[in-house]
C-alpha positions as CSV (number, residue, x, y, z in Angstrom):
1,X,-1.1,2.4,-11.0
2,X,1.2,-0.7,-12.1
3,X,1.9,-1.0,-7.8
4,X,-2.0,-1.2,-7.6
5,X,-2.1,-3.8,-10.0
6,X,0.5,-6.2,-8.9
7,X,-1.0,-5.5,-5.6
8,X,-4.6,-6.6,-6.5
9,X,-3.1,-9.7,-8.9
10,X,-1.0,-11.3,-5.6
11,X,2.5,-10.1,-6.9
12,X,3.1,-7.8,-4.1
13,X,5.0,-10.4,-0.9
14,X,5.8,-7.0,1.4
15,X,4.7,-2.8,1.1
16,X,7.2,-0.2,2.3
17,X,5.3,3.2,3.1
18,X,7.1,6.3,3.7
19,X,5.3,9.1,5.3
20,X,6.6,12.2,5.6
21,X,5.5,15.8,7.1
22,X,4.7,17.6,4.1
23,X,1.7,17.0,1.9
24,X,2.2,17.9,-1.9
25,X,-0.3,17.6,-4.7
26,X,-4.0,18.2,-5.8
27,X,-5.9,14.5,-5.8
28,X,-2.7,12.8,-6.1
29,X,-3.2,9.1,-5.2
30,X,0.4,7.0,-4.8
31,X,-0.9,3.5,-5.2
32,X,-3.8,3.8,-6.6
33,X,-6.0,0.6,-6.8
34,X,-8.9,-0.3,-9.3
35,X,-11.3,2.6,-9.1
36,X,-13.7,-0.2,-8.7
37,X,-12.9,-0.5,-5.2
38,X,-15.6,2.1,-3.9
39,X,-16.6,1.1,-0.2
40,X,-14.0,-0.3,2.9
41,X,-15.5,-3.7,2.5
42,X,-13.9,-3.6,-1.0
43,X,-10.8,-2.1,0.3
44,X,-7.8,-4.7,0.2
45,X,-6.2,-5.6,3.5
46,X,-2.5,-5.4,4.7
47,X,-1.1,-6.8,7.7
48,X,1.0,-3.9,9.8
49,X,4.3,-5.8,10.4
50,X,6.4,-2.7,12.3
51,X,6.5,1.1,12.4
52,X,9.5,2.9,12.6
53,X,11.1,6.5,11.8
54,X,13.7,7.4,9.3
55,X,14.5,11.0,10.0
56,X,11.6,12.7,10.0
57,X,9.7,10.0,8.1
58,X,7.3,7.3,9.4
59,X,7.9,3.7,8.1
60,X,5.2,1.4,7.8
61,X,6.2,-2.4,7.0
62,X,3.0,-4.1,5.5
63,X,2.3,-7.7,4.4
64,X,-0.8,-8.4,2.0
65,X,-3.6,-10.7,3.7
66,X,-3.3,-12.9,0.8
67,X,-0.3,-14.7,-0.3
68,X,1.6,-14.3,-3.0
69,X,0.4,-16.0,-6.5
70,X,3.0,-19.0,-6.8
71,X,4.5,-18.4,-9.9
């Protein structure tokens, strides 16, 4: 939750995702954002920067849309 928040508040400058070949949990949601967010127009946009591997795992390199509030 605090990941979705900095997220949607501009305090976020890159995302690291790690994928990996198992899928664990019942509803789980890893970076959740504001519930409010109901529909893909809502949805918040990254920019794909690179995929890669690590092992077994997929690496996705992600930049918000939006910069980062100046702080």
């Amino acid at each position: 939750r605090l990941a979705g928040d900095m997220l949607q508040h501009g305090l976020i400058d890159e995302c690291i995702f790690f994928y990996g070949p198992k899928v664990v949990g019942n509803g789980f949601a890893p970076f959740a954002l504001s519930s409010s967010i109901t529909t893909m127009d809502e949805a918040y946009r990254l920019k794909l920067l690179k995929v890669g591997m690590s092992g077994d795992d997929m690496v996705v390199y992600a930049r918000p849309e939006l910069s980062c509030s100046p702080v």
